[in-house]
N, CA, C and O atoms as a GROMACS GRO file, in nm:
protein
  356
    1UNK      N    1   2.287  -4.870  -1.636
    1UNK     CA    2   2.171  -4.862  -1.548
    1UNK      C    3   2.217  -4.886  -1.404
    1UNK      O    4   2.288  -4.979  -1.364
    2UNK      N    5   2.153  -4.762  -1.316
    2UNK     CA    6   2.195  -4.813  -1.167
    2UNK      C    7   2.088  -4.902  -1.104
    2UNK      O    8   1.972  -4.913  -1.142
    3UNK      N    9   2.161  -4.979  -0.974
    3UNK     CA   10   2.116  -5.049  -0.935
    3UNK      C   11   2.003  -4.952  -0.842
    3UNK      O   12   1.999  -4.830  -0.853
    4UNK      N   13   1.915  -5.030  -0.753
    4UNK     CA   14   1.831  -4.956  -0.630
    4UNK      C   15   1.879  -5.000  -0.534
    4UNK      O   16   1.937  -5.108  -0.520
    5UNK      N   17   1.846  -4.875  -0.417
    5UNK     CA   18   1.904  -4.925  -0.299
    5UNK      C   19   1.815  -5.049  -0.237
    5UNK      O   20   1.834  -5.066  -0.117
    6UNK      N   21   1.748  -5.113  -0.282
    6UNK     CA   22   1.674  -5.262  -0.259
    6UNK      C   23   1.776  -5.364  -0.268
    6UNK      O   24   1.816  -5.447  -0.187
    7UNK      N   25   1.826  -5.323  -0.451
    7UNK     CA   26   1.903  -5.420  -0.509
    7UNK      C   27   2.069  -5.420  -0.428
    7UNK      O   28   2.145  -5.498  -0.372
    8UNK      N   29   2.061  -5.308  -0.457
    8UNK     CA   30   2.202  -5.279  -0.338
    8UNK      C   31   2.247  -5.358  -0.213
    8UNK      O   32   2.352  -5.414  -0.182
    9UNK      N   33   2.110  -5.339  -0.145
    9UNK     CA   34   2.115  -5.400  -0.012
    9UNK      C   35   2.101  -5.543  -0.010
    9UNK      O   36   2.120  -5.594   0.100
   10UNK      N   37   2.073  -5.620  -0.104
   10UNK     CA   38   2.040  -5.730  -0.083
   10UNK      C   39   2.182  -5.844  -0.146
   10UNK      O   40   2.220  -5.955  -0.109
   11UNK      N   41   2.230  -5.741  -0.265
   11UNK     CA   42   2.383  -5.808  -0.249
   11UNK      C   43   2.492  -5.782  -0.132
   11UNK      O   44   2.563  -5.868  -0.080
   12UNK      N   45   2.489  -5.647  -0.102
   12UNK     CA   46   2.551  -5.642  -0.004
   12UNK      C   47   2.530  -5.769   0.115
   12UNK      O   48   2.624  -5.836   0.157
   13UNK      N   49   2.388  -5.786   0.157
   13UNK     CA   50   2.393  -5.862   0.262
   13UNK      C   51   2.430  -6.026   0.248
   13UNK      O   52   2.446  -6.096   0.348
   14UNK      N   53   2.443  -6.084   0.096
   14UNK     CA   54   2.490  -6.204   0.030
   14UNK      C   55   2.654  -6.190   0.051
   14UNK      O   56   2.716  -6.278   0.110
   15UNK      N   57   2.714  -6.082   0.004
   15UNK     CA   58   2.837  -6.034   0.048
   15UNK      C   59   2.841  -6.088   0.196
   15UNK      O   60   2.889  -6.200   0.204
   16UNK      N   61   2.801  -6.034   0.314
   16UNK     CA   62   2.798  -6.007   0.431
   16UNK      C   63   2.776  -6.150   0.485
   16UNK      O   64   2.808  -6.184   0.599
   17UNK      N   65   2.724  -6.225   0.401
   17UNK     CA   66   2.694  -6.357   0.438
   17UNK      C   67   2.816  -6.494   0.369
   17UNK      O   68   2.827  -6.608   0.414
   18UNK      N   69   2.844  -6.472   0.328
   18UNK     CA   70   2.948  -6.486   0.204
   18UNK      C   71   3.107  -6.502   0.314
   18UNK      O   72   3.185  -6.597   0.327
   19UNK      N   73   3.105  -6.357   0.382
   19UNK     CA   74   3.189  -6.323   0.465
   19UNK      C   75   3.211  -6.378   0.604
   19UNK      O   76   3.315  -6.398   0.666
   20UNK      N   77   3.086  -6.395   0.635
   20UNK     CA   78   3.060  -6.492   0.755
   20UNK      C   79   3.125  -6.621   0.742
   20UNK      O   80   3.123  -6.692   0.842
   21UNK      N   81   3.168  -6.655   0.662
   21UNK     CA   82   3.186  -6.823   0.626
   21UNK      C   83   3.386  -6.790   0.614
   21UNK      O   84   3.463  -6.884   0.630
   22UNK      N   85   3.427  -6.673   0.591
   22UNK     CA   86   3.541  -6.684   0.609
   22UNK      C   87   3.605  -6.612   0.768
   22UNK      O   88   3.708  -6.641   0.828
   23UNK      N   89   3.505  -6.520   0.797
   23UNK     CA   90   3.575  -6.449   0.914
   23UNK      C   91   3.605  -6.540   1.017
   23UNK      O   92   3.686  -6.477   1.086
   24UNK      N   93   3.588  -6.653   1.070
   24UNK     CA   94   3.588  -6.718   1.182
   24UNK      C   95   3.745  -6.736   1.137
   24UNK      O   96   3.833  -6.692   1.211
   25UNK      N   97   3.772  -6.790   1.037
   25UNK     CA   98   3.932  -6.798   0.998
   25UNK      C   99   4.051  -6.702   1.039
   25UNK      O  100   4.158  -6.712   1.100
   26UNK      N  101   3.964  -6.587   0.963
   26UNK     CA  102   4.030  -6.444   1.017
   26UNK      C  103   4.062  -6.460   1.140
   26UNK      O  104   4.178  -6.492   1.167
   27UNK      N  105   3.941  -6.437   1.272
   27UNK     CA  106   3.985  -6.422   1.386
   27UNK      C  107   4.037  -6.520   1.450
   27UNK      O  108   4.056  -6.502   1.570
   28UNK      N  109   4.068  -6.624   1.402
   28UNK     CA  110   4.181  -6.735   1.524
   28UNK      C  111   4.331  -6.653   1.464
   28UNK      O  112   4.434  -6.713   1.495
   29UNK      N  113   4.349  -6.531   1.388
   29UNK     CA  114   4.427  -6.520   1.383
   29UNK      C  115   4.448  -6.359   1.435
   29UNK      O  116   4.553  -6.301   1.409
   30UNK      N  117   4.357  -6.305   1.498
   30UNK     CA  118   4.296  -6.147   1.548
   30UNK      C  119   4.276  -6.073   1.416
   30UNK      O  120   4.310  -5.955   1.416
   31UNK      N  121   4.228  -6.119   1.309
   31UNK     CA  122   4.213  -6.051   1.225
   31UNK      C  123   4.033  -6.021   1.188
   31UNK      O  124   3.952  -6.039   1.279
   32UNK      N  125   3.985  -5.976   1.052
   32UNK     CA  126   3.867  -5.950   1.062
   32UNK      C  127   3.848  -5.876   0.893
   32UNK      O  128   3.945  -5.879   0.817
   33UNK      N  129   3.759  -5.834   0.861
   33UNK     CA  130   3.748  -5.785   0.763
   33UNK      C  131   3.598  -5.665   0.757
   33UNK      O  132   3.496  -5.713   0.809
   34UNK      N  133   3.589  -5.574   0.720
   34UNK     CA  134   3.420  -5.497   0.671
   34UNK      C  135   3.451  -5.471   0.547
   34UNK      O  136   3.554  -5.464   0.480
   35UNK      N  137   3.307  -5.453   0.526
   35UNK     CA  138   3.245  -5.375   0.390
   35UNK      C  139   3.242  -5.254   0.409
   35UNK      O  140   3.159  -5.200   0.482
   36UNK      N  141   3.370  -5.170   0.320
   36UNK     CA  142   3.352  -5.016   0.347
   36UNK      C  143   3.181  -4.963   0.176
   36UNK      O  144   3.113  -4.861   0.185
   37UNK      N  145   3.171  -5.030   0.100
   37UNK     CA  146   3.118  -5.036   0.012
   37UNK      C  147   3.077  -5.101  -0.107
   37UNK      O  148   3.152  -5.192  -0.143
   38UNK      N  149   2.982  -5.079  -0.174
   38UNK     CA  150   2.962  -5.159  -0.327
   38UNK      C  151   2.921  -5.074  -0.401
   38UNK      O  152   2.816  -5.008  -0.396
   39UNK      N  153   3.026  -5.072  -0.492
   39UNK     CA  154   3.023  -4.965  -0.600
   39UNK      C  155   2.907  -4.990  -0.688
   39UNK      O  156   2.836  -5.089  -0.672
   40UNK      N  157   2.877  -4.877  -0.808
   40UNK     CA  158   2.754  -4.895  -0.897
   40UNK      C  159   2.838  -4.982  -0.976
   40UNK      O  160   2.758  -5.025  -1.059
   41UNK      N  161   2.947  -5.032  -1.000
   41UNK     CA  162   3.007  -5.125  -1.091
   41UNK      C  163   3.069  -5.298  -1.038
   41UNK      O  164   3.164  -5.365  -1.078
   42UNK      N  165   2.952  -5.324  -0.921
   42UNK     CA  166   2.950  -5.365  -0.854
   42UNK      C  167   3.112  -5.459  -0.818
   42UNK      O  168   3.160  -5.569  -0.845
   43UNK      N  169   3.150  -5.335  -0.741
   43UNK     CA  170   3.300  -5.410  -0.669
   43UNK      C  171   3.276  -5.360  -0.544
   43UNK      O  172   3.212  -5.264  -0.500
   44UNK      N  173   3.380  -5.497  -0.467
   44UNK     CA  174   3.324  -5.486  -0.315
   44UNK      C  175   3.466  -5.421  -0.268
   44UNK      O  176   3.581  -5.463  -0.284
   45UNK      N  177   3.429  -5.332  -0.218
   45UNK     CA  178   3.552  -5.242  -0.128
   45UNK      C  179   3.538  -5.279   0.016
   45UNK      O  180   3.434  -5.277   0.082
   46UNK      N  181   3.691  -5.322   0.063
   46UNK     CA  182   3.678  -5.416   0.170
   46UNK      C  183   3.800  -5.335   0.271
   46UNK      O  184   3.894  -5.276   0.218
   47UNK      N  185   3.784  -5.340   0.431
   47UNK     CA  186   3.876  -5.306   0.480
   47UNK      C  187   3.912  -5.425   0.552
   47UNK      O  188   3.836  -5.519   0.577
   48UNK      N  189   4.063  -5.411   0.591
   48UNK     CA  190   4.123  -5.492   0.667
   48UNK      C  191   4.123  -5.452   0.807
   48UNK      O  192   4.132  -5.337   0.850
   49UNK      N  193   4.115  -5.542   0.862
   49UNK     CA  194   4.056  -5.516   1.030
   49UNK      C  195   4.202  -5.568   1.130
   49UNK      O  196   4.294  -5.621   1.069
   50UNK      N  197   4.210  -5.552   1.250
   50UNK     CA  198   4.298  -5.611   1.361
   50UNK      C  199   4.443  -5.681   1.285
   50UNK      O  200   4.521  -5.606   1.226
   51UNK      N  201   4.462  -5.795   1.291
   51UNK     CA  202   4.601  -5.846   1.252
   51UNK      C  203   4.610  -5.838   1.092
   51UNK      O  204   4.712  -5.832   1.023
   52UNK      N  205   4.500  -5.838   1.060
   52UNK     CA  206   4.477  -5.871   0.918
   52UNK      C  207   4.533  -5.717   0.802
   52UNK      O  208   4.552  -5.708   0.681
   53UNK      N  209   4.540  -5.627   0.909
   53UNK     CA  210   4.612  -5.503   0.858
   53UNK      C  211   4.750  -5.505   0.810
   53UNK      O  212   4.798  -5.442   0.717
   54UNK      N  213   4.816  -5.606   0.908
   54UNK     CA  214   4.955  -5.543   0.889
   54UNK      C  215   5.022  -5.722   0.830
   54UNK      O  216   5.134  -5.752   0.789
   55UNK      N  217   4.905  -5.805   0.849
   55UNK     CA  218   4.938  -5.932   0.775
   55UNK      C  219   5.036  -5.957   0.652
   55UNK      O  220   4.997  -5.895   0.553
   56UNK      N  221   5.152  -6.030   0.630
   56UNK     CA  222   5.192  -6.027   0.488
   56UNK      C  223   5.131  -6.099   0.405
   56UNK      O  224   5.159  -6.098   0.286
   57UNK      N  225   5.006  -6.197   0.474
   57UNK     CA  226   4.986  -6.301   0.411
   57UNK      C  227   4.813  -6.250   0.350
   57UNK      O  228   4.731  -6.323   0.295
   58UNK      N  229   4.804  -6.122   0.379
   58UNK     CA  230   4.620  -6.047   0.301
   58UNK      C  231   4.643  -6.104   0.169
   58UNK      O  232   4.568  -6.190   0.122
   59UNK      N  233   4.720  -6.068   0.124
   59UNK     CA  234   4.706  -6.072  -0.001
   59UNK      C  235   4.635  -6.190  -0.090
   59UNK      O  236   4.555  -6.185  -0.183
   60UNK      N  237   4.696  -6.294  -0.023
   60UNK     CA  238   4.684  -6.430  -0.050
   60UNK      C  239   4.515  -6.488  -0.009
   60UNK      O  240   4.436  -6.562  -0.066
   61UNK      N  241   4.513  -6.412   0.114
   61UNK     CA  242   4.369  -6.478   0.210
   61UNK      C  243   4.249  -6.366   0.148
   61UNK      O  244   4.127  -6.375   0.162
   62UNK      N  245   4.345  -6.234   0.059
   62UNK     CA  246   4.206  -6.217  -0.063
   62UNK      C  247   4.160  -6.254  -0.157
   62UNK      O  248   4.042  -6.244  -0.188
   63UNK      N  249   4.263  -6.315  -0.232
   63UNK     CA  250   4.250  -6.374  -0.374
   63UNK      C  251   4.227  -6.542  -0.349
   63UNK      O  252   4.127  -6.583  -0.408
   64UNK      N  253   4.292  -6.631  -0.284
   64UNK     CA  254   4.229  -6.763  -0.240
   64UNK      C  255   4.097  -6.763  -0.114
   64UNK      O  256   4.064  -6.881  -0.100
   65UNK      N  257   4.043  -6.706  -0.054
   65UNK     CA  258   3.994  -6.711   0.037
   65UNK      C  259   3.901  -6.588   0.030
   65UNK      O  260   3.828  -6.625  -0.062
   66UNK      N  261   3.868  -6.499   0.056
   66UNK     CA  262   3.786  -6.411   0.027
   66UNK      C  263   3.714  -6.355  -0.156
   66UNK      O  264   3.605  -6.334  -0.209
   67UNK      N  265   3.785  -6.354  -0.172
   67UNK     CA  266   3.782  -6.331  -0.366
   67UNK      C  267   3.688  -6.454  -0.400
   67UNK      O  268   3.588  -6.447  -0.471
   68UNK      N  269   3.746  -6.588  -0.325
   68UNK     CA  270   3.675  -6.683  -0.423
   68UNK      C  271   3.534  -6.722  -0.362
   68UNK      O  272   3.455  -6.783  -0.433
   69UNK      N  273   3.504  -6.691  -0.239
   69UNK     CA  274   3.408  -6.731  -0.139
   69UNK      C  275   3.316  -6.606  -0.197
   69UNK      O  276   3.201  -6.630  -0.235
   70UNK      N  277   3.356  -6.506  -0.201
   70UNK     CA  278   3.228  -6.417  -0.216
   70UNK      C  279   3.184  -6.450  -0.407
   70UNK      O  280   3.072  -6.483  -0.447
   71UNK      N  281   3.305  -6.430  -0.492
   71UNK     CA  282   3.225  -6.485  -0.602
   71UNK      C  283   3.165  -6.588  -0.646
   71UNK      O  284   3.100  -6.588  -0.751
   72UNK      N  285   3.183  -6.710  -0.553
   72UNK     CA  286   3.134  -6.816  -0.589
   72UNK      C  287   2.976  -6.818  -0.504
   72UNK      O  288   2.898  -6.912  -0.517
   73UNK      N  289   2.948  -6.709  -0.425
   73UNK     CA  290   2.797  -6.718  -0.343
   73UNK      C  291   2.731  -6.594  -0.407
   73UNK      O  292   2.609  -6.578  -0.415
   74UNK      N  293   2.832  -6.503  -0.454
   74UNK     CA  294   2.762  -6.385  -0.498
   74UNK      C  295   2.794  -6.376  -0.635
   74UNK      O  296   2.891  -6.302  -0.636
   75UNK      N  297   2.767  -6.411  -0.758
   75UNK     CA  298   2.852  -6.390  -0.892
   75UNK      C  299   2.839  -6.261  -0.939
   75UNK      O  300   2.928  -6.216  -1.010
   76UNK      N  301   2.741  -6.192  -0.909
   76UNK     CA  302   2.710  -6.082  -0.972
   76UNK      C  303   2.836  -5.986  -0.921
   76UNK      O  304   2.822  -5.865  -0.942
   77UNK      N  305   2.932  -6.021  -0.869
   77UNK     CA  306   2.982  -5.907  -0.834
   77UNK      C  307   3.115  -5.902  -0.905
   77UNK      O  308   3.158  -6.016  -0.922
   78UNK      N  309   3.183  -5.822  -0.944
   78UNK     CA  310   3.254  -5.816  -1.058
   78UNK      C  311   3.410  -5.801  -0.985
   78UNK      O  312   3.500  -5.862  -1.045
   79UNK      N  313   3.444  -5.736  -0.879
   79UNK     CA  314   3.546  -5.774  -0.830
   79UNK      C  315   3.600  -5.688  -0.636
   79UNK      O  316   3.558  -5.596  -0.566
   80UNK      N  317   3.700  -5.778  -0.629
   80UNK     CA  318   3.699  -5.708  -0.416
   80UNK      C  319   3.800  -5.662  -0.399
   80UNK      O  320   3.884  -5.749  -0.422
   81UNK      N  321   3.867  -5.527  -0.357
   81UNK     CA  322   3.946  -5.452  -0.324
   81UNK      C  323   3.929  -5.464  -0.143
   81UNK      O  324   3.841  -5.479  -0.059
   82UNK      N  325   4.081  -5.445  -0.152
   82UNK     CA  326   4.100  -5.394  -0.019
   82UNK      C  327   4.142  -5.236   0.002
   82UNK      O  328   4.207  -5.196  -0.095
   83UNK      N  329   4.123  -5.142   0.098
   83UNK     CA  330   4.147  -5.015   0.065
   83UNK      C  331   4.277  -5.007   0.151
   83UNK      O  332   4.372  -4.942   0.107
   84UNK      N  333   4.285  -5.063   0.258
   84UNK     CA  334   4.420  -5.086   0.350
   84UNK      C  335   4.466  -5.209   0.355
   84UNK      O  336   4.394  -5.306   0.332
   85UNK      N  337   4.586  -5.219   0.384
   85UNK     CA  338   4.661  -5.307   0.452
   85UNK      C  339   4.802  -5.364   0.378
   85UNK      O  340   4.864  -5.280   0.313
   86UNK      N  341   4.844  -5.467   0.383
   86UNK     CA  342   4.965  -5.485   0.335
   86UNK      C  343   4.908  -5.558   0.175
   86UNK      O  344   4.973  -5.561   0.070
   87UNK      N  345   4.790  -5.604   0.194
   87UNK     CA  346   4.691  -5.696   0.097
   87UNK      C  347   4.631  -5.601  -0.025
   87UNK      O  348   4.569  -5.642  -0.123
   88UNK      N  349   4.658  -5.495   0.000
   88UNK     CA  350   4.563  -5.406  -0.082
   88UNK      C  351   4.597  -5.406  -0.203
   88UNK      O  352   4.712  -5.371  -0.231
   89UNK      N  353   4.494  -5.448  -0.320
   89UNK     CA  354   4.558  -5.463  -0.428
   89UNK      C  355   4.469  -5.356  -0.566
   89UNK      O  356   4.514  -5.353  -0.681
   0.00000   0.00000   0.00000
């Protein structure tokens, strides 16, 4: 069953909020992150922004730090990709 774009929008913006609580981190380091999407199988497709592109350390600041912040505010969401960067997994 698909979701509605109601339901859609309203995780997304838990996501988006979720995200807020880590980006300030990001940027003391010029980095950043968006939501390129949320799939109907609800995974969050994420891009890497400014330093955070060419970072060696994405990887880490997705799976401890982003990965765990959005599933622990958003559970419903099943898992977070990055589509660029050195982090992309």
């Amino acid at each position: 069953m698909s979701m509605s774009e109601k339901e859609k929008e309203k995780l997304l913006q838990q996501v988006e909020t979720a995200l807020d609580d880590i980006r300030p981190h990001l940027k003391v380091d010029g980095g950043n992150v968006e939501v390129i999407e949320l799939t109907e199988d609800l995974v969050v497709k994420l891009k890497w922004m400014g330093a955070c592109e060419s970072c060696s350390m994405s990887a880490m600041t997705m799976k401890a730090g982003i990965e765990e912040t959005i599933k622990r505010q958003v559970p419903e969401i099943n898992g977070i990709v990055a589509v660029n960067g050195v982090g992309t997994i």
